[in-house]
Residue frames relative to the residue before (quaternion, step in Angstrom):
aa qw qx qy qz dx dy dz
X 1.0000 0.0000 0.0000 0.0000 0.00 0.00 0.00
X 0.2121 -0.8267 0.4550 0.2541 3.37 -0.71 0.73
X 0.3201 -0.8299 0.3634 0.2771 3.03 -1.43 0.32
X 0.7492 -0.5145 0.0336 0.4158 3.80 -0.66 0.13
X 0.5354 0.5774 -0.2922 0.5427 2.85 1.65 -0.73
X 0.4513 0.7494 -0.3755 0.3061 4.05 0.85 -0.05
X 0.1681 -0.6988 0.6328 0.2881 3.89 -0.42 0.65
X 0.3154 -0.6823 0.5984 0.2775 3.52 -1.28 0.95
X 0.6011 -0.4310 0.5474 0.3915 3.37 -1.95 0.76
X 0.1255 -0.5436 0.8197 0.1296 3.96 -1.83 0.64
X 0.2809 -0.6908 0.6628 0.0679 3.57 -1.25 0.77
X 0.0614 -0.8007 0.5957 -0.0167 3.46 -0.26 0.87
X 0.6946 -0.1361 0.0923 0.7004 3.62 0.98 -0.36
X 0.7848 0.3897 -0.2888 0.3857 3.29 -1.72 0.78
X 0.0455 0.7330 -0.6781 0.0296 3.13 -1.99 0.59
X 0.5585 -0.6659 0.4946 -0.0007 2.97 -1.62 1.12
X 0.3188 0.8377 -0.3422 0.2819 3.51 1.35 0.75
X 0.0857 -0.8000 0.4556 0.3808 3.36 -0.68 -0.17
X 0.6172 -0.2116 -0.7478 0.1233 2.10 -2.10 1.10
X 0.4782 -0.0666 -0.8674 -0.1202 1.74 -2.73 0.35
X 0.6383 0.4763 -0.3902 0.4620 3.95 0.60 -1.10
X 0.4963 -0.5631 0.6052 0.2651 3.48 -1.70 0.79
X 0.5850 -0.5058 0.4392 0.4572 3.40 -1.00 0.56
X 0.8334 0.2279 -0.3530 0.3590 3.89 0.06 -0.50
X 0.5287 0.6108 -0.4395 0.3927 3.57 1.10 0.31
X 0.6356 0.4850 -0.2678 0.5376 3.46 2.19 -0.63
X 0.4341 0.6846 -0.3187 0.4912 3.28 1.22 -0.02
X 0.6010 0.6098 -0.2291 0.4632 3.39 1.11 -1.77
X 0.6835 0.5544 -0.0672 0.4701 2.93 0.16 -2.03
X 0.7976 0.2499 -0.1726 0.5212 4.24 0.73 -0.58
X 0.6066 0.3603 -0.4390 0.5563 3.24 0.78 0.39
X 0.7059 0.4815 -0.3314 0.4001 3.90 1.08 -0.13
X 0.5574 0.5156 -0.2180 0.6131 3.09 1.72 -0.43
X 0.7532 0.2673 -0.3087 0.5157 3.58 0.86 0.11
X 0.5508 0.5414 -0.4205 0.4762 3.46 1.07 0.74
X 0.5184 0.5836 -0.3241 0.5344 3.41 2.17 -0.31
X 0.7111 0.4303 -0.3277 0.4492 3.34 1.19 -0.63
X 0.6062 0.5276 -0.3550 0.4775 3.33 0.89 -0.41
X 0.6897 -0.4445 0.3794 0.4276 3.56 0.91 0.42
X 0.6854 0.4016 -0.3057 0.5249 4.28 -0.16 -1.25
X 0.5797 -0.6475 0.4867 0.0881 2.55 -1.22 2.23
X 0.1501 -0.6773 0.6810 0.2345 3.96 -1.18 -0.57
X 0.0414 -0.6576 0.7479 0.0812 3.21 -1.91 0.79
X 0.8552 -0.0974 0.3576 0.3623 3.04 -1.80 -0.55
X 0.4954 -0.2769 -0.7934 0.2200 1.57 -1.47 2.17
X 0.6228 0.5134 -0.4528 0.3790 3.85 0.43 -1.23
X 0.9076 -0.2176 0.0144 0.3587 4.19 -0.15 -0.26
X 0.3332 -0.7173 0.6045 0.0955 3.68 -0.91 1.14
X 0.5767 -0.5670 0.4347 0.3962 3.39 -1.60 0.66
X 0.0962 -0.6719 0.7069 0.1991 4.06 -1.13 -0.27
X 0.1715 -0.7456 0.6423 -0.0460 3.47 -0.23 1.70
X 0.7589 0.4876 -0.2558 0.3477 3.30 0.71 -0.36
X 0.6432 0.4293 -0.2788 0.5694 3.04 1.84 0.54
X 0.6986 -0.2658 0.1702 0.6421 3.72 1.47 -0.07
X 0.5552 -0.2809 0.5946 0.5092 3.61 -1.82 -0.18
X 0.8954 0.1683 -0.1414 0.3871 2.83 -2.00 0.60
X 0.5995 0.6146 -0.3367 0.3865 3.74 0.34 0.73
X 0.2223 -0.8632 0.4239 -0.1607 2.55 -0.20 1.75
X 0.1065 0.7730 -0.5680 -0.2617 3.53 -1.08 -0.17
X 0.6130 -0.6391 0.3920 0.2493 3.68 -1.39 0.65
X 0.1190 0.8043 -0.5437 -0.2081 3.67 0.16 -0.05
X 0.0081 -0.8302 0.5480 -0.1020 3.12 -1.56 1.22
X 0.4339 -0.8040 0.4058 -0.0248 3.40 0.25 1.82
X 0.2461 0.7840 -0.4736 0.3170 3.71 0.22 0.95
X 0.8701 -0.3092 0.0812 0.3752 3.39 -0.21 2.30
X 0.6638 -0.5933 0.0466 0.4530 3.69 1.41 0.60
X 0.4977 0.5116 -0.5602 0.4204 2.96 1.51 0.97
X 0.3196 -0.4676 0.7615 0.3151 3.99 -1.71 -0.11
X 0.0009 -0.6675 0.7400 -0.0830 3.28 -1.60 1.42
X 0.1689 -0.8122 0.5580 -0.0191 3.54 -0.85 1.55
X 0.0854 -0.7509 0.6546 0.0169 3.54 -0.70 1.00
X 0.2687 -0.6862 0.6727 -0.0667 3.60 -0.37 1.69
X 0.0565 -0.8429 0.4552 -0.2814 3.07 -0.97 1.83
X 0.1087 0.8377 -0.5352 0.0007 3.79 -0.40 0.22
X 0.4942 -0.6907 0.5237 0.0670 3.18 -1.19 1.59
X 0.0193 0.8067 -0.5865 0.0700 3.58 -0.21 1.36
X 0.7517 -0.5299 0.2070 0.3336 3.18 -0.66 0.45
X 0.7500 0.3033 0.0091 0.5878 2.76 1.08 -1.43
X 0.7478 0.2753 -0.0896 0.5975 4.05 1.07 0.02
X 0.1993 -0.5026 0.7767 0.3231 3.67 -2.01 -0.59
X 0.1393 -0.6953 0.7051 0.0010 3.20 -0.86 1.29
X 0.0282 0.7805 -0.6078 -0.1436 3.89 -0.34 1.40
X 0.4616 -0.6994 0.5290 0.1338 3.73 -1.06 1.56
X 0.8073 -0.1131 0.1962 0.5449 3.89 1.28 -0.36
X 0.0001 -0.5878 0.8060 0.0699 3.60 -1.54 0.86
X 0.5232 0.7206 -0.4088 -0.1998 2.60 -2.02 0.51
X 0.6618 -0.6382 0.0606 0.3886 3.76 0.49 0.63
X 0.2357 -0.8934 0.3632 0.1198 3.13 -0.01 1.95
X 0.4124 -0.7289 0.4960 0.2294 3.52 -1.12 0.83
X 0.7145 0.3934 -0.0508 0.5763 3.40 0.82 -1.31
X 0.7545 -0.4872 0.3971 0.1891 3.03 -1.88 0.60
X 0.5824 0.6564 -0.0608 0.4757 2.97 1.83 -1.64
X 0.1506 -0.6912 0.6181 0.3427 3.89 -0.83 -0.46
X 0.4924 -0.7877 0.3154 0.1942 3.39 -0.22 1.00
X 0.4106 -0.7244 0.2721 0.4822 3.78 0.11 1.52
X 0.7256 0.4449 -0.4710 0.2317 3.24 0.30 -1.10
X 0.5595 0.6045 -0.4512 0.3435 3.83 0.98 -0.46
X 0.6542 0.5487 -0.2992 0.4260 3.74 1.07 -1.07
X 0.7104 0.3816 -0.3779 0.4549 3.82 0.97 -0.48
X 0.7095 0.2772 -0.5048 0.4061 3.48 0.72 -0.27
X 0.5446 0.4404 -0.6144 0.3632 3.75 0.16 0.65
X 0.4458 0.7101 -0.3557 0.4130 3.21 1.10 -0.49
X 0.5946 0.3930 -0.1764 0.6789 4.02 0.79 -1.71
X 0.8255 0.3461 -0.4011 0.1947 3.65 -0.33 -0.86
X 0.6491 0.5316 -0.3129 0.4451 3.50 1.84 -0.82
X 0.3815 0.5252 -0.4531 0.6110 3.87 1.84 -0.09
X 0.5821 0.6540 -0.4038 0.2651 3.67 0.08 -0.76
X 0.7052 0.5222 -0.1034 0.4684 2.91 0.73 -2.64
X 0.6955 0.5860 -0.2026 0.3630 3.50 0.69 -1.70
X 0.6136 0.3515 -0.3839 0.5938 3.80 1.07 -0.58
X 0.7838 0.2131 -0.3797 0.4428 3.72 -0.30 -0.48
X 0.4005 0.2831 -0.7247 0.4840 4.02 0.09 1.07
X 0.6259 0.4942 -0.5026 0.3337 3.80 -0.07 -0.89
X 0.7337 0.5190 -0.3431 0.2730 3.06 0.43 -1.38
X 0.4723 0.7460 -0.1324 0.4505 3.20 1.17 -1.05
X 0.8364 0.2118 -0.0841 0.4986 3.59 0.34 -1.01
């Protein structure tokens, strides 16, 4: 249950469902994503920074039966804005994934402006 003082999750792309995610890797993955709302940062292992996609940008890492699932994220003040999940193959994050989070977190970022 959340509480008031809680930054909801914005979903810009993606979902945490099962299948593809096993029920306890979606579990994982919701009990880390509600510790983002509750404010308490994350490191290593469960999520690293992605400077190369904005301030505040994160990804989740979530291990699930031999696949790597990444939920690309960004810590707004007022929310978790998640920019993308999805199931990495490669050591690398793949460019073309980093620019659209890139466009989508430019996206998000004009219409708070706009807004205010």
């Amino acid at each position: 249950m959340a509480n008031r003082g809680d930054r909801p999750l914005v979903w810009l792309k993606g979902e945490v469902k099962t299948p593809p995610f096993s029920e306890p890797a979606r579990l994982e993955a919701g009990l880390l994503l509600r510790r983002l709302q509750q404010g308490h940062g994350l490191s290593l292992p469960h999520s690293r920074p992605m400077p190369s996609i904005g301030g505040q940008c994160h990804e989740l890492r979530i291990n699930d039966r031999g696949q790597t699932w990444r939920i690309v994220y960004y810590v707004a003040a007022d929310a978790i804005v998640i920019l993308d999940v999805f199931n990495k193959k490669t050591q690398t994050t793949p460019v073309q994934i980093l620019e659209i989070c890139r466009k989508r977190l430019a996206t998000y970022l004009r219409a708070v402006a706009d807004k205010e």
